[in-house]
C-alpha positions in Angstrom: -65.9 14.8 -9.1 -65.0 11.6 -7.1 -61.4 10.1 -7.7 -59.6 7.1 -6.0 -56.7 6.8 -3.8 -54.8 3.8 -2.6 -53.0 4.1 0.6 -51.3 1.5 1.3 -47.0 1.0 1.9 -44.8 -1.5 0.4 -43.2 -2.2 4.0 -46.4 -3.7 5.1 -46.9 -5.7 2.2 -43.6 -6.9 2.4 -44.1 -8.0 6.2 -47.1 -10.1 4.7 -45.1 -11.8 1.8 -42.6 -12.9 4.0 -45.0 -14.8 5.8 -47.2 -15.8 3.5 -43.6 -17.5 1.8 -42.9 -19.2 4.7 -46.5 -20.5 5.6 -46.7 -21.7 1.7 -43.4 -23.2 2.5 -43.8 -25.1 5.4 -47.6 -26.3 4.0 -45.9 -27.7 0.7 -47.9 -24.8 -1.1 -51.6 -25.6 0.6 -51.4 -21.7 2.7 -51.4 -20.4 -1.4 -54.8 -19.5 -1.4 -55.2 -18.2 2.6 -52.2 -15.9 1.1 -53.9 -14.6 -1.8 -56.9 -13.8 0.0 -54.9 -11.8 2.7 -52.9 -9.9 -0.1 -56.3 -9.0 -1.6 -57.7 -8.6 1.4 -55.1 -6.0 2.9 -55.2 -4.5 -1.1 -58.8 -3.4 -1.4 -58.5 -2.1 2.2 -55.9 0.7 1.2 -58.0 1.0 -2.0 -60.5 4.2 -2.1 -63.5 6.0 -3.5 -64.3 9.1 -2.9 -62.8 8.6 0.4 -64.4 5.1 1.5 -62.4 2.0 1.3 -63.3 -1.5 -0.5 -63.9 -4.7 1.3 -62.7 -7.8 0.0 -64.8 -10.5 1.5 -63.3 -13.5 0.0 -61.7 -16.9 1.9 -58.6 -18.7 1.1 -61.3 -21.4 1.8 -63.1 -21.0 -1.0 -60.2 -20.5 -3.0 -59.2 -23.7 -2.1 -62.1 -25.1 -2.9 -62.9 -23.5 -6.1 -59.5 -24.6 -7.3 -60.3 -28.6 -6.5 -63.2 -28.2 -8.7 -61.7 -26.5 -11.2 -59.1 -29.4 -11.3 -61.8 -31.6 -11.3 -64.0 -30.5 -14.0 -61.4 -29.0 -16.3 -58.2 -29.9 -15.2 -58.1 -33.3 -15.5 -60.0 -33.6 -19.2 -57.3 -30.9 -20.2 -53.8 -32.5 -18.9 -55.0 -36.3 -19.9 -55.5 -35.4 -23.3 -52.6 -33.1 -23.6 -49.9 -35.9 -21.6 -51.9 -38.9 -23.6 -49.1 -39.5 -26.0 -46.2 -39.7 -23.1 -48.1 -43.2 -21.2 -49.8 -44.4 -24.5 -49.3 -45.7 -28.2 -50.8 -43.6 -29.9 -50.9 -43.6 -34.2 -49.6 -40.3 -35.1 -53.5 -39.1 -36.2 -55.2 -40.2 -32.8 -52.2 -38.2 -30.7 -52.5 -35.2 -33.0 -56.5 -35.5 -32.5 -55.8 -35.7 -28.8 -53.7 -32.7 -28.9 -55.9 -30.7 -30.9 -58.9 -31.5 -28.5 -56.8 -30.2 -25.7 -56.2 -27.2 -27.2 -59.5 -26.2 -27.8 -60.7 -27.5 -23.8 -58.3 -24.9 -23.3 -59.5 -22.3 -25.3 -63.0 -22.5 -24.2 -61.2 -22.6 -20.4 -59.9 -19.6 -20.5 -63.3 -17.7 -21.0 -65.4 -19.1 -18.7 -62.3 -18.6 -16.5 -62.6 -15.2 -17.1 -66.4 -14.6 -17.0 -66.8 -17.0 -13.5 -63.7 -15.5 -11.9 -65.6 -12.3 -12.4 -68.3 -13.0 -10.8 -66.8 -14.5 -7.7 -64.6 -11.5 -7.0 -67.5 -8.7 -7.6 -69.5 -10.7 -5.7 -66.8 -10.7 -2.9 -66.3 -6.9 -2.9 -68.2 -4.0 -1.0 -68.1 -0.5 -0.8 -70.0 1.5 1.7 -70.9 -2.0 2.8 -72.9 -2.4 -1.3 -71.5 -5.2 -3.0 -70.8 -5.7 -6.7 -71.9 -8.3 -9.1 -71.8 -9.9 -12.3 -74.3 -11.1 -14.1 -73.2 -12.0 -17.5 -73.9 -15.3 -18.8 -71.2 -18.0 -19.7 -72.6 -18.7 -22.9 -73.1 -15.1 -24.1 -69.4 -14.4 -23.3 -68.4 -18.1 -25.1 -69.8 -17.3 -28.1 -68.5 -13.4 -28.3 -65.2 -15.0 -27.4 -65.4 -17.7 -30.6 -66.5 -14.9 -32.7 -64.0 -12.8 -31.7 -61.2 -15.0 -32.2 -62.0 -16.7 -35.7 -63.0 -12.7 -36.9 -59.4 -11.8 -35.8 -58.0 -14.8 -37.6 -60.1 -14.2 -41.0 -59.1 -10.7 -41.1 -55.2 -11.3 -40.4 -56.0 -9.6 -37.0 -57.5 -6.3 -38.4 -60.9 -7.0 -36.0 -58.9 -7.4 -33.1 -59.7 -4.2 -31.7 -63.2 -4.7 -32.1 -62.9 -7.9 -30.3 -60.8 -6.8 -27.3 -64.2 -3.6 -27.2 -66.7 -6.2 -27.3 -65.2 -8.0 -24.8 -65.1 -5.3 -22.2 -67.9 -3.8 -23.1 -69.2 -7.1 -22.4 -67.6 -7.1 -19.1 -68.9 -3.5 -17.9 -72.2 -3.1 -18.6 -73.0 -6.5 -17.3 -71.4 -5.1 -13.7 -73.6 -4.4 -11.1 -73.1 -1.9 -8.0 -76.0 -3.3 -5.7 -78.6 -2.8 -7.7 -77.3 -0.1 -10.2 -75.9 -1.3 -13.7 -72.7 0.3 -15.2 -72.7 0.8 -18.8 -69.9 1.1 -21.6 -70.7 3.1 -25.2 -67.1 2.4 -26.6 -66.7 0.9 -29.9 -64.0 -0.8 -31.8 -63.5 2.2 -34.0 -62.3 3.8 -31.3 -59.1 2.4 -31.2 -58.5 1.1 -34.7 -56.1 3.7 -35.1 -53.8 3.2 -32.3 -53.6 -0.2 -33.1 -53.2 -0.1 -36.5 -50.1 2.3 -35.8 -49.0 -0.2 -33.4 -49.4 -3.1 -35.6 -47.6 -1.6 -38.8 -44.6 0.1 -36.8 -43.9 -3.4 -35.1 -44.1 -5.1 -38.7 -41.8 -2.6 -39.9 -39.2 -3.0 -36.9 -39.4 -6.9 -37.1 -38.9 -6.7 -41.1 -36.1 -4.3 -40.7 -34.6 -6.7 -38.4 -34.7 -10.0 -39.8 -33.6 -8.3 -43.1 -30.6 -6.7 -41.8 -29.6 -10.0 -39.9 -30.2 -12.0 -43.2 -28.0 -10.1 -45.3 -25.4 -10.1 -42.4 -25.1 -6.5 -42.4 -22.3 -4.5 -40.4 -23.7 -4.2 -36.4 -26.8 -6.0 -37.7 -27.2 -7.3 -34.2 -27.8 -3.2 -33.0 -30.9 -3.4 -35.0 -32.4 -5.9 -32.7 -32.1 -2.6 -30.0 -34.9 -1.4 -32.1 -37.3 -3.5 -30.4 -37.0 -3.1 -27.0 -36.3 1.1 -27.8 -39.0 1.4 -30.6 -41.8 -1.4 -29.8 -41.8 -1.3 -26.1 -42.9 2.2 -26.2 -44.9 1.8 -29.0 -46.8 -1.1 -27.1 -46.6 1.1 -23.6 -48.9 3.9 -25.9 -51.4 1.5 -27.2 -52.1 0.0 -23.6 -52.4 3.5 -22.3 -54.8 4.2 -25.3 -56.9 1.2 -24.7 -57.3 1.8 -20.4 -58.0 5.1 -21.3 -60.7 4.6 -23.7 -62.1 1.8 -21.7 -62.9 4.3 -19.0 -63.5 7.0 -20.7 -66.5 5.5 -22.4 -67.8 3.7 -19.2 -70.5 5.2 -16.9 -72.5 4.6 -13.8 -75.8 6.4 -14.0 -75.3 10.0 -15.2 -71.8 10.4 -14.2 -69.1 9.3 -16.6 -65.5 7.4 -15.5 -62.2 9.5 -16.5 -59.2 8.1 -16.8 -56.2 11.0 -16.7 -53.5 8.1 -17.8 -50.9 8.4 -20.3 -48.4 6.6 -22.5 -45.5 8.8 -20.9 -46.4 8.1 -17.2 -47.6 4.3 -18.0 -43.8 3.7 -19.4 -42.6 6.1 -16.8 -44.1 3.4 -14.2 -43.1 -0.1 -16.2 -39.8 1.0 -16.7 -39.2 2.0 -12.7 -40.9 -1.1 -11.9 -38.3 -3.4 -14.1 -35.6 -1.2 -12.6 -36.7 -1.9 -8.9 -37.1 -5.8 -9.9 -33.9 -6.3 -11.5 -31.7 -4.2 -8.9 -33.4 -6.1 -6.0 -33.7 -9.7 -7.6 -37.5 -9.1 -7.3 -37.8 -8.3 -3.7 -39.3 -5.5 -4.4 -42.3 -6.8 -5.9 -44.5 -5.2 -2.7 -42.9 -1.8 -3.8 -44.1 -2.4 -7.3 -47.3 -3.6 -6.3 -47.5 -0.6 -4.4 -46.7 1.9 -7.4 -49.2 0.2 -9.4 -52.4 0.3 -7.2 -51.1 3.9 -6.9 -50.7 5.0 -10.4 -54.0 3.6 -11.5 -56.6 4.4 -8.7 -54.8 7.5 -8.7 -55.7 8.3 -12.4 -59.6 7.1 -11.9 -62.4 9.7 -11.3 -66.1 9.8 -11.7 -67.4 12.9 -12.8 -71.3 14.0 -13.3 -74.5 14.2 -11.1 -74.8 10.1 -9.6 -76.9 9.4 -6.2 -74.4 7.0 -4.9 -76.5 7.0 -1.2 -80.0 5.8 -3.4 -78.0 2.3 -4.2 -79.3 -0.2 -2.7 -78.1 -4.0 -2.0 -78.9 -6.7 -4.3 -78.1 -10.3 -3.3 -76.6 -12.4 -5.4 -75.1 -16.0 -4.9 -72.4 -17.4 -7.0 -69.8 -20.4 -7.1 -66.2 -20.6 -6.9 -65.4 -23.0 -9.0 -64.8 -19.9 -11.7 -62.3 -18.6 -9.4 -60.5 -22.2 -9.3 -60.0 -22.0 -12.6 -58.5 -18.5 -13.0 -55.8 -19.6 -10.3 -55.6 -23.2 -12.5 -55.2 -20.9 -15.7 -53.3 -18.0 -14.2 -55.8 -16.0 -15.9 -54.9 -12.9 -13.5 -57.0 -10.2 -11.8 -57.6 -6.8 -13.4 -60.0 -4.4 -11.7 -61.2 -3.2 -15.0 
């Protein structure tokens, strides 16, 4: 069985911040992306597999210039339409046309944010000195992403689960280490339960809520304690259930991922983290950063029969203009 480690400290990352903050800050925010690629960078160092480490190959140049083309192809078309109505005329129809148009550019953004930013950052990572890669196509992922959506809609979001499966599924198996393919055999059903538990008991809370509130109870106001107390953990137990399952049904040859997470330890984790944020006014984000890459390589094994030595490298190029976009969008980075 091979698990993961991460060994970095929050003092050194710390040390980093500090100057990356003052190097954004004296650059009128142009050092951004030489930061983020040093935080990365210094991140997937302290991260490892079965005792090797990952190598972040990625620039701040690229970054930079991923993210000027992703302003140029899509952020222009999206903030023109959407800020039309504040320098123009407009007839009420045209400016609620316009708006509507710029809600659907982004829409169809934010997946090929997703799918491109993807590819960029597997193709910018190495282990053992093999790279990752991506080779799902835009299109493929598009259309998944429409159907997913308008499925979730029609069905008052009873297919979301299936959805968010499809999605990831969609995400593994078309992941490459050098030239071996992960796969993912999870299925919607999977989680249909968890999340329907979810979705009723946060229905229930929010109706008990708003009822108590309307009829002016006595201490109505304490029922709004109910959601921070009841949902949050409630919430906390379906993400566990979902990372879980994602791993759990995701494999690399013969050898299957296991993920040892649960809701208790996930909550365990958020709620330290909030406690550390708040008491330090956020300067201990490092710390938290820390805990995190911590708690999740540490719950990560592989376990079966997989000849990791027979991999072998497999080239492929990609642009950064999808990893423009995910900084444009904020789309974030999960390693999942």
């Amino acid at each position: 069985m091979r698990r993961g480690s991460f060994h970095g400290t929050g003092g050194t990352l710390l040390g980093m911040q500090i100057v990356n903050v003052c190097l954004t800050i004296l650059t009128l925010g142009a050092y951004h992306f030489w930061a983020k690629a040093k935080i990365r960078r210094y991140l997937f160092s302290q991260t490892a597999f079965a005792g090797d480490r990952f190598v972040y190959h990625g620039t701040g140049k690229e970054l930079y210039q991923g993210f000027l083309k992703a302003m140029l192809v899509f952020g222009i078309p999206y903030f023109s339409l959407g800020a039309a109505h504040s320098f123009l005329a407009l007839p009420q129809a045209v400016d609620v046309l316009l708006q509507a148009m710029a809600a659907l550019v982004l829409f169809l953004y934010v997946p090929v944010a997703i799918v491109n930013a993807r590819r960029y950052r597997c193709t910018r990572t190495s282990w053992r000195g093999i790279r990752f890669s991506f080779r799902g196509r835009t299109a493929d992922f598009l259309k998944l992403y429409f159907k997913g959506w308008l499925f979730t809609l029609l069905t008052l979001g009873t297919y979301y689960p299936y959805f968010q499966t499809e999605r990831q599924a969609f995400l593994h198996s078309h992941t490459y280490f050098g030239n071996q393919r992960f796969q993912f055999t999870g299925h919607g059903s999977g989680l249909m339960v968890p999340f329907a538990v979810t979705l009723f008991t946060t229905y229930a809370v929010l109706c008990l809520c708003g009822l108590a509130l309307a009829l002016q109870l006595t201490n109505a106001g304490l029922t709004l304690l109910l959601i921070p107390f009841v949902l949050g953990p409630v919430w906390v137990w379906l993400l566990g259930q979902k990372q879980k399952y994602y791993w759990d049904h995701t494999t690399f040859g013969k050898a299957r991922f296991s993920s040892s997470i649960t809701w208790q330890k996930l909550f365990g984790l958020y709620l330290g983290n909030l406690a550390l944020l708040l008491l330090t006014l956020g300067w201990a984000w490092p710390w938290v950063t820390v805990r995190n890459a911590r708690f999740f390589t540490g719950t990560l094994s592989l376990q079966g029969v997989t000849d990791l030595d027979r991999v072998l490298q497999d080239t492929t190029e990609t642009s950064v203009t999808g990893e423009g976009l995910s900084n444009l969008l904020d789309t974030g980075f999960d390693m999942d």
